[in-house]
Legacy VTK file of the C-alpha trace (Angstrom):
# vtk DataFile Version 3.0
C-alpha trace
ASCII
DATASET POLYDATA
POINTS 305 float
-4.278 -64.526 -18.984
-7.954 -63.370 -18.950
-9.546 -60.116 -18.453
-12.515 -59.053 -16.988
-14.073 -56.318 -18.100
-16.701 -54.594 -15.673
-18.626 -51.539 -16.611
-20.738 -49.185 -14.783
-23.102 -46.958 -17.173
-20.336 -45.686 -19.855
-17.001 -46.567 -18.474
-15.467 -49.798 -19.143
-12.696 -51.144 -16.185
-10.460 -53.967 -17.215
-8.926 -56.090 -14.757
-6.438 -58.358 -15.222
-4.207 -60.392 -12.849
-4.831 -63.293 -10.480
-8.240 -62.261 -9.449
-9.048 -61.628 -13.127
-7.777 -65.674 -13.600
-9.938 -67.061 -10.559
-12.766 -65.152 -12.027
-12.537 -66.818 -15.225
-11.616 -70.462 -14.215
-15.535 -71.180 -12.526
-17.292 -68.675 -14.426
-17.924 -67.273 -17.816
-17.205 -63.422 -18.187
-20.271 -61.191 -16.329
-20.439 -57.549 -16.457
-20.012 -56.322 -12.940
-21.576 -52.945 -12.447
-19.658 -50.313 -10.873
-21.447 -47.690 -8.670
-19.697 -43.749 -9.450
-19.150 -41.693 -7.481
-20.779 -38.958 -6.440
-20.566 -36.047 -9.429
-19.141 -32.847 -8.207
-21.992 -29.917 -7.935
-22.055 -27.961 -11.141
-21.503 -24.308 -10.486
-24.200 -22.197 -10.487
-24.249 -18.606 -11.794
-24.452 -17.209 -8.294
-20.856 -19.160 -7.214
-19.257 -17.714 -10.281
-18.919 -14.168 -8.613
-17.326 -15.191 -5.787
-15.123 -17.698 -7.680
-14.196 -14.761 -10.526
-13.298 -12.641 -6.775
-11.673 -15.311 -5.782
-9.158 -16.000 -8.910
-8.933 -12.105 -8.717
-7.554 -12.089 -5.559
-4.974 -15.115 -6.357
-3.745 -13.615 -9.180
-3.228 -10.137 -7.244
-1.262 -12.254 -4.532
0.587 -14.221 -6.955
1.592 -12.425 -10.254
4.742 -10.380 -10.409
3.558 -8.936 -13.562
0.640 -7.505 -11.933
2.762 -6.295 -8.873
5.388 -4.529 -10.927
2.753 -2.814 -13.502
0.867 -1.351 -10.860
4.183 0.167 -9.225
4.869 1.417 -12.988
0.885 2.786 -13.620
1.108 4.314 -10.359
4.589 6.352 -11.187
2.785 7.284 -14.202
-0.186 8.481 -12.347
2.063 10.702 -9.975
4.100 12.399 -12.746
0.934 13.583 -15.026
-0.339 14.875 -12.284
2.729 16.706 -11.332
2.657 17.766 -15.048
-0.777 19.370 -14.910
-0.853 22.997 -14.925
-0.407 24.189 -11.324
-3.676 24.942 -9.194
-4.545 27.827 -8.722
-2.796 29.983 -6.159
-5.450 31.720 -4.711
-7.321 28.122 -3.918
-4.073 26.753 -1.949
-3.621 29.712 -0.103
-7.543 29.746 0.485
-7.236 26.114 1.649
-4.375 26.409 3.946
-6.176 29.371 5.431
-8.970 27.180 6.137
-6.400 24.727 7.892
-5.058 27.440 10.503
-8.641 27.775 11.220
-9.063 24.543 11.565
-5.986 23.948 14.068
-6.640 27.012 16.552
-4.518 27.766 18.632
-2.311 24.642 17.704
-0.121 26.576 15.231
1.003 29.336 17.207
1.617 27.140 20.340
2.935 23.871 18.625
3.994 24.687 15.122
5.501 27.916 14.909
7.747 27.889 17.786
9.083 24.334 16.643
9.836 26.360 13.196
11.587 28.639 14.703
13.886 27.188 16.908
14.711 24.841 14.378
15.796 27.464 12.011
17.793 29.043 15.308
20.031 25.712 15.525
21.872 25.461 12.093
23.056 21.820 13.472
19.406 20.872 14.221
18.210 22.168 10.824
20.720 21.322 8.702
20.223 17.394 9.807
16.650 17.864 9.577
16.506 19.253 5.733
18.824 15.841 5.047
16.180 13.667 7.208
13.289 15.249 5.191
15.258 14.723 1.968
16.644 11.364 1.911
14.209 9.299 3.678
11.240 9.484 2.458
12.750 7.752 -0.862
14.921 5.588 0.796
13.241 3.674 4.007
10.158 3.472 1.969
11.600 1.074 -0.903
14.403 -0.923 1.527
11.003 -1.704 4.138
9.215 -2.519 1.056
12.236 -5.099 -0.129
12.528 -6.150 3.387
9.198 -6.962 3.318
9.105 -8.620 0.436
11.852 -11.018 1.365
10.215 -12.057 4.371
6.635 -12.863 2.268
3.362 -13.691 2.713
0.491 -11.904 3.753
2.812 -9.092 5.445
4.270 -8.372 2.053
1.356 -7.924 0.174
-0.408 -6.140 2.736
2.005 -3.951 2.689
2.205 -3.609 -0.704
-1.021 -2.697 -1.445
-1.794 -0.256 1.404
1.356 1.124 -0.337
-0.567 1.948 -3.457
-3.972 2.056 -2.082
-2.581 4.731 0.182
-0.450 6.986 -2.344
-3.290 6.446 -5.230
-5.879 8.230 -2.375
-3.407 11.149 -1.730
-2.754 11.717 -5.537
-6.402 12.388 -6.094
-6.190 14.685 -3.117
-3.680 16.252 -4.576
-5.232 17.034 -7.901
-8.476 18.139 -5.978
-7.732 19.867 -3.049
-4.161 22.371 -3.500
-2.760 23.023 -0.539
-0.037 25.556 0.225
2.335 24.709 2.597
3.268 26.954 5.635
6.567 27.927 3.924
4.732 29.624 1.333
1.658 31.332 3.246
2.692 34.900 3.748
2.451 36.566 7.572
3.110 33.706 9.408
6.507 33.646 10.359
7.222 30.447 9.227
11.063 30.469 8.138
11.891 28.333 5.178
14.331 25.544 6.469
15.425 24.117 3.346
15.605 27.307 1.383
17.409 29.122 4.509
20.084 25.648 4.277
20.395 24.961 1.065
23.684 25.527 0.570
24.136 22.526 2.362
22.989 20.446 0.058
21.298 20.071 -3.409
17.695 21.039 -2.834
16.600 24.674 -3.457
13.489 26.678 -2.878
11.354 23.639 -3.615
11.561 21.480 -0.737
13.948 18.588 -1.079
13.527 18.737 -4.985
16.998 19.356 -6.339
17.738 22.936 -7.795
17.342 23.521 -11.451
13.763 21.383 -11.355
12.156 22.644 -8.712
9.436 24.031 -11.575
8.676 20.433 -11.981
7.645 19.775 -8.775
3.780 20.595 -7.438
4.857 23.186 -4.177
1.199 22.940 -3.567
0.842 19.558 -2.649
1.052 20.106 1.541
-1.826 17.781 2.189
-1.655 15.124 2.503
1.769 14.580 4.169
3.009 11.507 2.521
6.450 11.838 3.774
4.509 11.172 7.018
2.061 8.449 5.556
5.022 6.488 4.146
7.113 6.602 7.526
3.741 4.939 9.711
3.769 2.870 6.428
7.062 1.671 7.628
6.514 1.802 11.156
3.647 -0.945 10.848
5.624 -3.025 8.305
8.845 -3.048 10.686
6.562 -3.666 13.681
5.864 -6.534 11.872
9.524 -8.027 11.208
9.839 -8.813 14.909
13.273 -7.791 16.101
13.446 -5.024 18.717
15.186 -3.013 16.862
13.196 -2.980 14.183
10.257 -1.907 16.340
12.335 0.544 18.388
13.083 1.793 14.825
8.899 1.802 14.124
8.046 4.219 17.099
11.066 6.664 16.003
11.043 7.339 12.615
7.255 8.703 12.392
7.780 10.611 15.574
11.193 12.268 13.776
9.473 12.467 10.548
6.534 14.154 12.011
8.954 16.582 13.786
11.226 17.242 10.606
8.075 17.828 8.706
6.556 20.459 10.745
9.498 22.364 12.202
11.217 23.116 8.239
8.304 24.639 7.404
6.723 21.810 5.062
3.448 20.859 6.884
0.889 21.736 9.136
-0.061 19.107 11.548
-3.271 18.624 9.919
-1.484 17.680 7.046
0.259 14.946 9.153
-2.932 13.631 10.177
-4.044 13.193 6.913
-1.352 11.609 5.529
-1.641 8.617 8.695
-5.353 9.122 7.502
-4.468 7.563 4.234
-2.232 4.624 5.353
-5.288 3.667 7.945
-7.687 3.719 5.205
-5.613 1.712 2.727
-5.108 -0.658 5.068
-8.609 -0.865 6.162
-9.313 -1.211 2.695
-6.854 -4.487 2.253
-8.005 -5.917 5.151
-11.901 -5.888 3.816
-10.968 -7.137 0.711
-9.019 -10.358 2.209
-11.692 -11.038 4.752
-14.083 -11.082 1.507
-12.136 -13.482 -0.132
-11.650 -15.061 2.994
-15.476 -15.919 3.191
-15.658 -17.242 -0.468
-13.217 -19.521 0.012
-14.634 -21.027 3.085
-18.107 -21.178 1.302
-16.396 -22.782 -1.634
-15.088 -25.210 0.740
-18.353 -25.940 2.881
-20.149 -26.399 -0.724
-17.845 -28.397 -2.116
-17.924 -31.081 1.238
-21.730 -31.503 0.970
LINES 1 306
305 0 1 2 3 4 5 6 7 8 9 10 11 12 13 14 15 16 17 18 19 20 21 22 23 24 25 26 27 28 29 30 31 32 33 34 35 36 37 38 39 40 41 42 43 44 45 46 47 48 49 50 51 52 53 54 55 56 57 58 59 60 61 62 63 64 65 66 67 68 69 70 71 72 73 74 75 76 77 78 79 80 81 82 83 84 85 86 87 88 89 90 91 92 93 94 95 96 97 98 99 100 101 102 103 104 105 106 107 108 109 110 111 112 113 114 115 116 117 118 119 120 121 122 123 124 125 126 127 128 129 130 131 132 133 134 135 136 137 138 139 140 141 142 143 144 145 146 147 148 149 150 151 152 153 154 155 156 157 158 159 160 161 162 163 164 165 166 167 168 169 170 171 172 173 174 175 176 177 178 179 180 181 182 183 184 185 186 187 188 189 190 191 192 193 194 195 196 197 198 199 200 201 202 203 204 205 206 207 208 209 210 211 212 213 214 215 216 217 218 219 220 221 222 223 224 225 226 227 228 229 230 231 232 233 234 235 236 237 238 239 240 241 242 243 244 245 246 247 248 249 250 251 252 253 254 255 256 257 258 259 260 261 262 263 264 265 266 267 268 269 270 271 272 273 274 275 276 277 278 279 280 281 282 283 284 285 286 287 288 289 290 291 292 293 294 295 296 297 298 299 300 301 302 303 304
């Protein structure tokens, strides 16, 4: 057997095999030269932004370390903020003045009389303190499991209007104290939970239970994340397809926002604040993918030429 050896600038090919044989029976050895092919572009130090994005935004999509640290950092986040000392009183009642301002006439046709025939039907309330209570901590994390078992870019859109959403209304929160209606004197707002709690475990702090409710930031009102969580999982359970997941999507914000309002919890503004956050998050998620979006393609249309 006989090889041939054929080079092409500094690699050396050896071939071997029948048409190495031929080669050799009517001709000595000759060095063959082999053209390369083309060398990939080097990058250049404007690409490496976008490709340092790009990797970014893989390793976002991709890492359940990341995912499950940012959950953690954000739990952290909410609970030293709940551990500063309380606002001021005088700046939460100043700021939910401000808000009945704001509203008009809204309160005392919309709000208040919801309050108060809620707190008139002990059946009605009673179901509403357990709506505003449970839910908000359970839908939240089951849509956000659901989600995550179906995948892909539903999931993680999800996910991080999640955080985007809750990180914007814990700066609020530290920034702007709000008192909720419940707590503003002279308006005739009845306290629904404290009026019913012997009907379950919360006390005079909302749905926290009794004994900690000193724990808990009362002036918090705005935003309403027990309403930005439920159109949180209205647009994630639009998104599963069934009917009765989306039948479930148009009623539980409309509930929430009802529950909310009539036990004495929120003023509407608050409500539209806390959608306010979800529709920013998500605005948010959606820049950021059609950014990485456009690298990639220009990565692609770069590395073609």
């Amino acid at each position: 057997m006989t090889t041939d050896y054929r080079t092409g600038h500094d690699e050396l090919v050896a071939v071997t095999g029948p048409a190495a044989t031929a080669t050799s029976a009517d001709a000595p050895s000759t060095v063959v030269p082999r053209q390369r092919a083309a060398a990939e572009p080097r990058s250049t130090w404007s690409s490496r932004p976008k490709r340092a994005l790009a990797a970014a935004a893989h390793l976002l999509a991709r890492s359940w370390i990341v995912e499950i640290s940012v959950i953690v950092g954000l739990a952290i986040a909410y609970n030293v903020i709940r551990a500063l000392p309380r606002p001021h009183e005088m700046a939460a009642f100043s700021h939910a003045e401000d808000i009945l301002s704001f509203e008009g006439p809204i309160f005392d046709s919309v709000e208040l009389p919801l309050n108060q025939w809620m707190a008139g039907v002990p059946v009605v309330a009673v179901a509403a303190c357990y709506f505003y209570a449970l839910l908000h901590y359970a839908a939240t994390p089951f849509v956000l499991f659901r989600s995550r078992r179906q995948g892909g870019w539903q999931y993680w859109r999800g996910y991080w209007s999640l955080v985007i959403a809750s990180g914007i209304a814990l700066v609020v929160y530290a920034l702007y104290p709000v008192a909720p209606p419940r707590l503003v004197p002279d308006l005739d707002i009845v306290d629904v939970m404290r009026t019913f709690s012997q009907y379950g475990w919360w006390g005079a702090a909302a749905s926290a239970p009794r004994g900690i409710g000193d724990a808990t930031n009362q002036f918090a009102a705005l935003p309403s994340m027990h309403f930005g969580w439920a159109l949180w999982c209205a647009i994630q359970m639009w998104g599963f397809g069934k009917r009765i997941w989306r039948v479930l999507a148009l009623l539980y914000p409309t509930l929430l926002t009802i529950v909310v309002i009539g036990t004495g919890n929120h003023f509407l503004t608050d409500v539209a604040a806390g959608g306010l956050c979800v529709l920013v998050a998500l605005g948010i998620v959606y820049g950021i993918r059609a950014i990485v979006e456009r690298v990639r393609h220009s990565d692609a249309v770069e590395a073609a030429a």
